[in-house]
PLY file of the C-alpha trace (Angstrom):
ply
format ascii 1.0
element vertex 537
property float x
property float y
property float z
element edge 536
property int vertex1
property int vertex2
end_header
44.36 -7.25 52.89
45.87 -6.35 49.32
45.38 -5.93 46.04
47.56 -6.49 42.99
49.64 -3.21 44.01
53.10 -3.87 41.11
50.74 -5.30 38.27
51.95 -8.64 37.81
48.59 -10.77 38.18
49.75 -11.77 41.89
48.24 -10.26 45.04
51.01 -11.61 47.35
51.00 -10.62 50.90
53.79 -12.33 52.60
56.96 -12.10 52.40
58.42 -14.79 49.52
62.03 -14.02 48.01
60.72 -15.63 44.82
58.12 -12.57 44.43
57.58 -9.45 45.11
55.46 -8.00 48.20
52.63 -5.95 47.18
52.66 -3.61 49.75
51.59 0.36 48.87
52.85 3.31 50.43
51.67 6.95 50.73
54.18 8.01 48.09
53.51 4.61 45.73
49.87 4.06 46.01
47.69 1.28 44.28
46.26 3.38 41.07
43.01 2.89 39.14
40.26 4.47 37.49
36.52 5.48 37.78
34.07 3.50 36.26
32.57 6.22 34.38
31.86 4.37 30.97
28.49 3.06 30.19
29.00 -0.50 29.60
25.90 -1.93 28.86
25.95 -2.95 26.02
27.24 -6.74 25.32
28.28 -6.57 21.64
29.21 -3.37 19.23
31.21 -1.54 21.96
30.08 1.51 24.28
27.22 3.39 25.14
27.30 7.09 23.58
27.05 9.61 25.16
27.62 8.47 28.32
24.46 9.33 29.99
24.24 6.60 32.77
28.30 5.63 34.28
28.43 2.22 35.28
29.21 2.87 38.67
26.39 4.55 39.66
24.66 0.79 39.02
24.80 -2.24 41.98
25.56 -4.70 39.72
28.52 -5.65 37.13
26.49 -4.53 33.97
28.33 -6.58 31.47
31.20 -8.65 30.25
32.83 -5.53 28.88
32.36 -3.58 32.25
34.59 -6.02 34.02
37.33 -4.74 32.46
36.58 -1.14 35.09
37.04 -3.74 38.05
40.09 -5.25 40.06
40.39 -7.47 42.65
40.63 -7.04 46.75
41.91 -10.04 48.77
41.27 -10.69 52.61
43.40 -13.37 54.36
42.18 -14.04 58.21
44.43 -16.65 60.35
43.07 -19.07 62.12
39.50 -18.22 60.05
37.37 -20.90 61.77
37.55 -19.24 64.90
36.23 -16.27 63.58
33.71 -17.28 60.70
30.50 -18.05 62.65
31.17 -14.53 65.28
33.23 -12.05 63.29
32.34 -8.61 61.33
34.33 -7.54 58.21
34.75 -3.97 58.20
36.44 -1.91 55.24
36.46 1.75 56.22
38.57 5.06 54.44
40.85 6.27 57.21
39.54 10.15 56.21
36.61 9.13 54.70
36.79 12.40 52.55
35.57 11.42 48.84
35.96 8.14 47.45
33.72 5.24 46.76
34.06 2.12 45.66
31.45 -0.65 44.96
32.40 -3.90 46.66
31.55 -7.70 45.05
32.22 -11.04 45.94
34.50 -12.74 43.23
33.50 -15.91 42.10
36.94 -17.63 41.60
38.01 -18.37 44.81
41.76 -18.32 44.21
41.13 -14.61 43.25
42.90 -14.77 39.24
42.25 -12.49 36.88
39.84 -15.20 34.80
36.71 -13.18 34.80
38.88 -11.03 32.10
40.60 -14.32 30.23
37.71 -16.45 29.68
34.76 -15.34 28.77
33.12 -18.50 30.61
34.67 -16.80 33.83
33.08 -13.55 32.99
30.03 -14.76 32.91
29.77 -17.03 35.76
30.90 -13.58 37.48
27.99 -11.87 36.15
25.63 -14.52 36.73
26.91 -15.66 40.62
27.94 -12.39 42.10
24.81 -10.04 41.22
25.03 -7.32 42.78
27.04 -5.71 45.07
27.81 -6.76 48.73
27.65 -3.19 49.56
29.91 0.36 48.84
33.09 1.92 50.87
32.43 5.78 51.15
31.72 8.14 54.03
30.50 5.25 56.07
32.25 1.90 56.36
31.18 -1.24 55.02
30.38 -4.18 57.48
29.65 -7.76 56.32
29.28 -10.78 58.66
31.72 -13.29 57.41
28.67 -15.86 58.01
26.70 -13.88 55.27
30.03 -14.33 52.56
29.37 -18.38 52.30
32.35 -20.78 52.12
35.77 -18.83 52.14
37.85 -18.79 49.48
41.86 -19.09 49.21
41.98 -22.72 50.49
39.79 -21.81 52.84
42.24 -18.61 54.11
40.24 -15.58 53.23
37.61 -13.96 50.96
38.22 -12.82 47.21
36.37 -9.88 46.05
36.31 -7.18 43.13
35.38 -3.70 43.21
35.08 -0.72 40.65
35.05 3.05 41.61
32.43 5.38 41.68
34.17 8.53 42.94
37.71 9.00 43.27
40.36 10.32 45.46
43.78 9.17 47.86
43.20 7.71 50.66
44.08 4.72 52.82
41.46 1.41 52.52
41.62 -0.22 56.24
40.21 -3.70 56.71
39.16 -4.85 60.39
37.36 -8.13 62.28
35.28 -7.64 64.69
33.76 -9.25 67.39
32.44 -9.16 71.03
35.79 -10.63 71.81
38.55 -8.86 69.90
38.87 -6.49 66.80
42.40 -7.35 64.57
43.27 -4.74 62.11
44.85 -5.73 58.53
48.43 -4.18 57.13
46.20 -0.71 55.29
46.05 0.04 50.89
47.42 3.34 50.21
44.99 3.99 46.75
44.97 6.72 44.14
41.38 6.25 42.31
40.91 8.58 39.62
39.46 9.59 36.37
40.79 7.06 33.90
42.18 10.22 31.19
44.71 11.12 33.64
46.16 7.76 33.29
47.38 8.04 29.65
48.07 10.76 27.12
46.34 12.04 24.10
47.35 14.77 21.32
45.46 15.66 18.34
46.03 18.69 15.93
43.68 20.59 13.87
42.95 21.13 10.07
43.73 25.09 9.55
40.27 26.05 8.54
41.51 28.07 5.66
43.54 25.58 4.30
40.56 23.74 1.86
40.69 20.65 -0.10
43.22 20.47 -3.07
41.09 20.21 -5.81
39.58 23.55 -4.73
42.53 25.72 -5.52
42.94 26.03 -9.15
45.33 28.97 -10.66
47.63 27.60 -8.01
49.29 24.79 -5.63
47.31 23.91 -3.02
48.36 25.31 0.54
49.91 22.98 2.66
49.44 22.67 6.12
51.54 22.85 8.87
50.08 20.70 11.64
51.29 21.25 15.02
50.63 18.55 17.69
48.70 19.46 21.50
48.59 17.49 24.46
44.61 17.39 24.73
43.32 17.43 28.81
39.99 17.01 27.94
39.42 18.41 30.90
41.50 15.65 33.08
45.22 16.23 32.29
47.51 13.68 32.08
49.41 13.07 35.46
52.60 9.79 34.52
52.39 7.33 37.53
54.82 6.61 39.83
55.26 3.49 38.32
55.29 4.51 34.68
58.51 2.37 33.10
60.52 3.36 29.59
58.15 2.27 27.76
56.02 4.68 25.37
53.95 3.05 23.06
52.24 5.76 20.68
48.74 3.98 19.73
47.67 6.23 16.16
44.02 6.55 15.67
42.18 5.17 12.04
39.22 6.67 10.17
37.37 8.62 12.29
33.76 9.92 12.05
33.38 13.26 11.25
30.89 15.47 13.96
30.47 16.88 17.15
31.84 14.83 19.93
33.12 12.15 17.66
36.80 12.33 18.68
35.78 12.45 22.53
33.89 9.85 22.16
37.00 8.08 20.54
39.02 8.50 23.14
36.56 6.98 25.17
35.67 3.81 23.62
38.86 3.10 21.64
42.08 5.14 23.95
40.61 4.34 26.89
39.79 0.44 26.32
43.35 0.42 24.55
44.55 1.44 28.13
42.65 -0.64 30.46
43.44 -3.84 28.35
47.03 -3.11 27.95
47.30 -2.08 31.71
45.50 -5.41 32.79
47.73 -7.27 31.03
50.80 -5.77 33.37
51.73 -2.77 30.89
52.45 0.68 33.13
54.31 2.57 30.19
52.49 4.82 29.01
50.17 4.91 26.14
49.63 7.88 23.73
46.69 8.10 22.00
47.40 9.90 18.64
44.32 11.66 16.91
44.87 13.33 13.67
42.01 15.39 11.77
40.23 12.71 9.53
37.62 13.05 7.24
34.26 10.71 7.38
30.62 12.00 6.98
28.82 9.25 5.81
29.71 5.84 4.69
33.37 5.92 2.30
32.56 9.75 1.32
35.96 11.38 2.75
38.60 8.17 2.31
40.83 9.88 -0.12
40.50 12.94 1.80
41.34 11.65 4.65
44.79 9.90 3.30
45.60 13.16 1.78
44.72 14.37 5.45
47.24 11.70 6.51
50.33 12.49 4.74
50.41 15.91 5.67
49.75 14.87 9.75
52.55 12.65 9.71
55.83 15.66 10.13
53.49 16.64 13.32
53.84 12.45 14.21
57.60 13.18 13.61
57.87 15.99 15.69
55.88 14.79 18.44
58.06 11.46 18.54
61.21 13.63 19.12
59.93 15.13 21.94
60.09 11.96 23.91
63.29 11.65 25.86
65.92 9.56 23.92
66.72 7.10 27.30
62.68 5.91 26.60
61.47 3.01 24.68
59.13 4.57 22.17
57.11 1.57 20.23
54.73 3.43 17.33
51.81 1.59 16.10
48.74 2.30 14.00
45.33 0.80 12.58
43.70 0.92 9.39
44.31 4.56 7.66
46.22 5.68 10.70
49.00 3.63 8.43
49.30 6.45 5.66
50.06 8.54 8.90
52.82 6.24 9.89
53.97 5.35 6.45
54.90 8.94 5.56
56.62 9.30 9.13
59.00 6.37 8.33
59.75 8.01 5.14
60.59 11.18 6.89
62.96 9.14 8.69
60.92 8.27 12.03
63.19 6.23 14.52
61.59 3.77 17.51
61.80 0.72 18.62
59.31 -0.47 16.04
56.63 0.49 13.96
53.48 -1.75 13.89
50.91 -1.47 11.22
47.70 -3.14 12.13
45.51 -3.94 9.18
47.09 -1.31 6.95
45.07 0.86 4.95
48.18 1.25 2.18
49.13 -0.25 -0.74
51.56 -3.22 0.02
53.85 -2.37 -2.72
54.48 0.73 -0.72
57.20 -1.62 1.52
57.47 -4.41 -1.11
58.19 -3.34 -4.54
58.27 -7.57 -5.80
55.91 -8.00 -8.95
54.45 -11.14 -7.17
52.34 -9.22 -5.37
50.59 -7.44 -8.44
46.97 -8.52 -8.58
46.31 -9.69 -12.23
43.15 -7.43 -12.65
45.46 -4.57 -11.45
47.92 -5.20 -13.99
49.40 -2.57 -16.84
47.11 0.08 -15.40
47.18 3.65 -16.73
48.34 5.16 -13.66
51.22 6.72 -11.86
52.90 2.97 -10.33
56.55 4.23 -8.71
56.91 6.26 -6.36
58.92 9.04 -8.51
55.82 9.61 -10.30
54.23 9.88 -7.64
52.70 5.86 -7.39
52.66 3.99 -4.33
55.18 1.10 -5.36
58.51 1.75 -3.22
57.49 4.93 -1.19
59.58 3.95 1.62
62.79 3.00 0.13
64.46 2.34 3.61
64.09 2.73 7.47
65.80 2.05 10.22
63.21 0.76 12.25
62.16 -2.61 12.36
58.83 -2.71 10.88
55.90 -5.23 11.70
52.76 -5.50 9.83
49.28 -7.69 11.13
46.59 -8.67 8.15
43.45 -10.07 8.15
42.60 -11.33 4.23
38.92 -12.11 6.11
38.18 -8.28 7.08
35.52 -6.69 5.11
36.57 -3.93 5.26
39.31 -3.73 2.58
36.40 -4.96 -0.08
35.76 -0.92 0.25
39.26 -0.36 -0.37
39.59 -2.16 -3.34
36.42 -0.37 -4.39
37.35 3.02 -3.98
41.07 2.34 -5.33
39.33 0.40 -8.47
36.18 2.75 -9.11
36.95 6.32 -7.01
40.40 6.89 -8.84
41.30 9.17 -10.23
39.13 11.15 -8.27
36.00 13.36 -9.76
33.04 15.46 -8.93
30.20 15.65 -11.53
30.30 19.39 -12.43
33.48 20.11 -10.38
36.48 18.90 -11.28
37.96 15.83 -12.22
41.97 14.53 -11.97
43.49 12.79 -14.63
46.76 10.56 -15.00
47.78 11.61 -19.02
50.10 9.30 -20.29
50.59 10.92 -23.53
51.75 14.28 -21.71
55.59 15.23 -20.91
57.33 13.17 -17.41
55.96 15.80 -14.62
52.69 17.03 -16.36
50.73 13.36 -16.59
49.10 14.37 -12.99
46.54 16.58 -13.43
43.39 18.34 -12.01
41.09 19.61 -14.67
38.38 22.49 -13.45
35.66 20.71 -15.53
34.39 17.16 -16.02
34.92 18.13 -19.83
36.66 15.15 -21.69
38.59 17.99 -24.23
39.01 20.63 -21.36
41.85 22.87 -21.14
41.74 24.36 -18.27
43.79 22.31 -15.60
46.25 22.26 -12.70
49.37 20.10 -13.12
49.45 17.93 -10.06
52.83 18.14 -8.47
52.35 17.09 -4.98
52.89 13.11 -4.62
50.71 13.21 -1.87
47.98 14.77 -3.93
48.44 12.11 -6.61
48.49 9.13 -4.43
45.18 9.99 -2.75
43.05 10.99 -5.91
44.72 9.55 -8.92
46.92 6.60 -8.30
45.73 3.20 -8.15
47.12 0.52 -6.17
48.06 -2.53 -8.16
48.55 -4.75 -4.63
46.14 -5.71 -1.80
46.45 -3.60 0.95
48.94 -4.19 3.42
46.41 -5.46 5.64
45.60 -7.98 3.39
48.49 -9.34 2.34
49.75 -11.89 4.14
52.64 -12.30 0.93
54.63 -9.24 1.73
58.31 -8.62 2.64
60.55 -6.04 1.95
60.83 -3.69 4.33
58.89 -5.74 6.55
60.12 -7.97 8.95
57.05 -10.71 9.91
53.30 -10.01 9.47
50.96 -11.63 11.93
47.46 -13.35 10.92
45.00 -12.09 12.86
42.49 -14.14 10.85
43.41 -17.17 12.11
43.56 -19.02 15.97
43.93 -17.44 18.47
42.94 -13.99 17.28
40.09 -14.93 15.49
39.38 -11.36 14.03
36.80 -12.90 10.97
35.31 -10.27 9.62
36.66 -7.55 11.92
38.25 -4.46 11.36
38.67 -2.77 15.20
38.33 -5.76 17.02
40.78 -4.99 19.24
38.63 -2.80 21.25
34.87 -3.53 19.94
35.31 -7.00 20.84
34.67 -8.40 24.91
38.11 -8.19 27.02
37.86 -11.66 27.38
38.03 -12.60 23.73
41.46 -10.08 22.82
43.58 -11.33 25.44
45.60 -13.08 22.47
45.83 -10.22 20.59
47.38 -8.05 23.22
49.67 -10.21 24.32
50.62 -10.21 20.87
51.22 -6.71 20.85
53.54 -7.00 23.98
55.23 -9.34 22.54
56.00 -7.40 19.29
57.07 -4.72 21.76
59.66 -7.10 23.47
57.38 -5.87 26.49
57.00 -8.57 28.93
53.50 -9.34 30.28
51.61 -11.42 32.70
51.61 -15.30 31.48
48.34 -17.18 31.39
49.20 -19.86 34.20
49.14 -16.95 36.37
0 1
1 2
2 3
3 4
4 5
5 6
6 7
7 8
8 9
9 10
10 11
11 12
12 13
13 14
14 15
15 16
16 17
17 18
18 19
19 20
20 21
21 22
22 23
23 24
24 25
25 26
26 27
27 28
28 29
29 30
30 31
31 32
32 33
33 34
34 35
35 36
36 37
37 38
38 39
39 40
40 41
41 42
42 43
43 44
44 45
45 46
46 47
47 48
48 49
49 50
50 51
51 52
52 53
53 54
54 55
55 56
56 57
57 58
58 59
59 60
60 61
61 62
62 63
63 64
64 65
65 66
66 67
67 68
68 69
69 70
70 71
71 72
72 73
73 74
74 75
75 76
76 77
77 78
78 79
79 80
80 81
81 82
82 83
83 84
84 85
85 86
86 87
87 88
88 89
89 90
90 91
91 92
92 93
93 94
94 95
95 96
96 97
97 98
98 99
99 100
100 101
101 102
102 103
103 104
104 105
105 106
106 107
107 108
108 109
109 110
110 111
111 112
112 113
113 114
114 115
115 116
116 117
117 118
118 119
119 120
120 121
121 122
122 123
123 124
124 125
125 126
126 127
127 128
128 129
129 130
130 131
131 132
132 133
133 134
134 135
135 136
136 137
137 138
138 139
139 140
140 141
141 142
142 143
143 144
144 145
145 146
146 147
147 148
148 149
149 150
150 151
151 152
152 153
153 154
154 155
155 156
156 157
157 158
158 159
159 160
160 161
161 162
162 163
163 164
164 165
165 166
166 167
167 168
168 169
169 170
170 171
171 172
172 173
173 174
174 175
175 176
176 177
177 178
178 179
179 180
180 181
181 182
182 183
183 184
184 185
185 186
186 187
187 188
188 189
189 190
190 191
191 192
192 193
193 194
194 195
195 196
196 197
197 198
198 199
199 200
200 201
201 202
202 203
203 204
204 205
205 206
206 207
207 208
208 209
209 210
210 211
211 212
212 213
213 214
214 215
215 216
216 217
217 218
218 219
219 220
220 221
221 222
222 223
223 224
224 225
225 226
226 227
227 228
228 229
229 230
230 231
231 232
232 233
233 234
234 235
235 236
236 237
237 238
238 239
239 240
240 241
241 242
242 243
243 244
244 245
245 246
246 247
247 248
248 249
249 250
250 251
251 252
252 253
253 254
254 255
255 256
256 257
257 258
258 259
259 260
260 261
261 262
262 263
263 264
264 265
265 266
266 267
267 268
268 269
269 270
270 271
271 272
272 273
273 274
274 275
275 276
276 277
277 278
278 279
279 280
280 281
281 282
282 283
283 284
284 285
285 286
286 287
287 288
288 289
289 290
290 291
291 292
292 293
293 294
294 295
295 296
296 297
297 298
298 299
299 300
300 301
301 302
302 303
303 304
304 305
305 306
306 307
307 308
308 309
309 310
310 311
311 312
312 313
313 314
314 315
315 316
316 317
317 318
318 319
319 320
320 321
321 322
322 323
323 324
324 325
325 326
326 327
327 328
328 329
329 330
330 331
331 332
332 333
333 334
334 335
335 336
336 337
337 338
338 339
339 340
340 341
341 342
342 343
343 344
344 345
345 346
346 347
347 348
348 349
349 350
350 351
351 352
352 353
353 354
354 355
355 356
356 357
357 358
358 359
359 360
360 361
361 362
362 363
363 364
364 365
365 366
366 367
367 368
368 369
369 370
370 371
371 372
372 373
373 374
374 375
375 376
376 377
377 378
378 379
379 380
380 381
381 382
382 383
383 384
384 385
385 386
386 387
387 388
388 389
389 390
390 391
391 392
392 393
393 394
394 395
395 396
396 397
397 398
398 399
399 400
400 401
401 402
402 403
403 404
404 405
405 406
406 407
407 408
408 409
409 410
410 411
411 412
412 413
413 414
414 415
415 416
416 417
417 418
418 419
419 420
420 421
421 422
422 423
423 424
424 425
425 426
426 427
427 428
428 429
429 430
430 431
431 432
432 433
433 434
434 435
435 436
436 437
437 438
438 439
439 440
440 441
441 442
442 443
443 444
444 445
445 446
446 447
447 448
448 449
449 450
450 451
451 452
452 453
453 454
454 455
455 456
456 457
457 458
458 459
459 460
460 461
461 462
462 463
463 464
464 465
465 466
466 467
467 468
468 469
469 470
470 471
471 472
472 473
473 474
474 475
475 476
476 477
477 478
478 479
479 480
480 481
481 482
482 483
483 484
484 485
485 486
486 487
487 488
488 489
489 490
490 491
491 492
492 493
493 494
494 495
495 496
496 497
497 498
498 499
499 500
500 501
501 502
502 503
503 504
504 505
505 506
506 507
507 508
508 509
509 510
510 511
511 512
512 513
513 514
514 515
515 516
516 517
517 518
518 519
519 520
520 521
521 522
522 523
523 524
524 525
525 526
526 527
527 528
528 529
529 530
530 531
531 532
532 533
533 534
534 535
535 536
């Protein structure tokens, strides 16, 4: 009996010099999670809240709740003597707490399909049903009569299982029959709750600290963000088979609201993990939440990247942290860019950084005039960066940076929006900034108290950060949109086209069904020189 102990899409259980055994121990258990998601829903993502887990159902609920199973394998010798007469019992040698939920895999050389293809995942859905039964306080006992033609060349039985209640213990496997009972080599497990399994830290907006354009007579108050390692309520707890690897995974645009960032962690960290962790990957991911901005439809973008310039020295900080003999890869979607934009300037070493879809102005890496957009052309607005414009913010780095666009995702017809129409920035009544271009170098940024065209009464606008959120416009696509760029880049990636497919997406990457992003996180692993398991396993 086995299961795919050392991650690399084999369950081997014989001795072969040309791979390895997978054979647990008490001190190097088989790890994985509780299937406490709520995975029933087939396209948009994840139930929320969470008000029914999936393993507290018989059945595999959906393609995207096969990613919360693995696979079991039971080789018999000499099977035909024992198909017609035998009992298969799985018992816990204590029997103390954990559960899992045991089905009969449909591909009978046991690969990981049902999470490749989504054909595969179906036919698992459709053929298996529900389960053959659960291993808890009392042991599970199936005639191998009832389990149908065998599978492994005709050797043994394929199965999956997810896990409804966790805990270490040791999985024994027995036959059984009037004649003779044979007992299999035992799998030493660890089955937890899936948050243990990979880090998060987030950081709060000081609540006294308020928005720029509400301090007036003087600068605005800058924040110092400090980084936490967030338990929510299941601390992290590194594997014994964690490698060097660190890959820090830096949350977009989140909603604003109760519960929003749990459920974040949930739906995006969490599926981040699995897929990443299916694929072979046991570094470890951190999932990096900084204090966004988003109440209702684009109301809080400019915030937000204000938000994100000022979170990225607690990025910086956090990144130093991490011993210097680890591989630390740093990667980001959508406005979780601005975050790692400003780190690089601040001089942010790793192995790479990794912008996915970038919600920043290209010319912010690539200062080349090619990549002006003609209706963006001889704006009135702060352009270089020592006016505080966007073109040639980072002027070097010493880490290799990757970008990935998508000139299909819809989202960045926003983006142009608010950088056309929502700059510089005003509020009827309020306030309104200004970019003067009749007023000294250093004074042109400004922040007037009153809508008033012939006002007076205003703030010079000092802070680059301040001007690049609510006054400057960007005269290039986005980075995720530009396919053109160089620079400071190294290659971009097309996720528009075969065999990422993105379309119209913007967070495919975990909205989308497992079995339709296994291109795009190989991709990732290969960015991260991280090897991975091939296809043809």
């Amino acid at each position: 009996m086995g299961v795919d102990w050392n991650g690399d899409g084999l369950i081997q259980l014989e001795h072969d010099p040309r791979i390895p055994l997978d054979a647990s121990t008490p001190t190097n258990p088989f790890t994985f999670w509780i299937n406490h998601d709520q995975d029933d829903i087939d396209t948009g993502g994840e139930t929320w809240p969470i008000l029914r887990p999936d393993a507290n159902t018989a059945v595999e609920d959906s393609l995207r709740d096969l990613e919360d199973f693995t696979r079991l394998v039971v080789e018999v010798d000499d099977l035909a003597q024992w198909r017609d007469t035998a009992v298969l019992e799985l018992s816990w040698r204590s029997g103390a707490s954990a559960q899992i939920n045991v089905f009969r895999a449909t591909d009978s050389s046991c690969s990981r399909s049902y999470l490749l293809d989504k054909g595969s995942g179906l036919a698992q859905l459709q053929l298996s049903g529900t389960a053959i039964g659960s291993i808890g306080s009392e042991s599970l006992r199936v005639p191998l009569a009832e389990l149908g033609a065998p599978d492994l060349d005709g050797n043994g039985y394929c199965f999956l299982f997810d896990v409804s209640n966790g805990g270490r213990d040791v999985l024994e496997a027995r036959l059984v029959d009037e004649h003779a009972s044979l007992a299999a080599r035992p799998v030493h497990v660890d089955l937890r709750h899936i948050k243990t399994m990979y880090q998060r830290t987030t950081m709060d907006w000081p609540e006294h600290v308020r928005s720029p354009w509400e301090y007036k007579e003087t600068d605005p108050e800058i924040p110092e963000l400090q980084w936490r390692n967030d338990p929510l309520g299941h601390p992290f707890e590194p594997g014994w088979q964690e490698t060097d690897d660190v890959v820090v995974w830096i949350y977009g645009w989140l909603k604003s609201g109760e519960g929003m960032y749990e459920m974040a962690t949930t739906q995006a960290g969490e599926t981040i993990f699995k897929r990443l962790w299916h694929r072979g990957f046991r570094g470890r991911l951190v999932f990096f939440h900084w204090p966004t901005v988003k109440p209702r439809l684009a109301y809080g973008l400019l915030e937000s990247e204000y938000r994100a310039y000022k979170a990225a020295p607690a990025l910086l900080d956090f990144v130093k942290t991490i011993p210097a003999s680890k591989r630390v890869h740093v990667t980001a979607h959508s406005l979780g860019c601005v975050v790692l934009t400003e780190a690089l300037k601040l001089g942010l070493e790793a192995e790479s950084a990794l912008l996915q879809v970038g919600a920043i102005p290209a010319a912010a890496f690539d200062t080349r005039d090619v990549l002006i957009l003609p209706d963006m052309a001889n704006l009135q607005t702060p352009v270089h960066a020592n006016e505080g414009g966007y073109r040639g913010y980072v002027q070097a780095t010493r880490t290799p940076v990757y970008t990935m666009y998508n000139y299909s995702d819809v989202t960045f017809f926003g983006w142009n929006i608010a950088q056309k129409q929502l700059k510089p920035t005003s509020k009827r009544g309020g306030y309104r900034y200004a970019w003067d271009v009749n007023a000294p170098p250093g004074e042109r940024a400004r922040l007037y108290y009153d809508t008033s065209l012939f006002s007076s009464d205003y703030r010079v606008v000092t802070d680059p950060h301040e001007i690049m959120a609510f006054i400057a416009k960007s005269d290039t696509h986005a980075l995720g949109a530009e396919t053109r760029v160089s620079g400071l880049v190294r290659h971009v990636f097309d996720l528009a086209r075969s065999p990422f497919d993105f379309h119209k997406g913007h967070v495919v990457g975990w909205t989308r069904q497992v079995q339709e992003t296994t291109a795009f996180y190989n991709l990732l692993l290969d960015v991260w020189n991280i090897t991975y398991i091939s296809e043809l396993l």
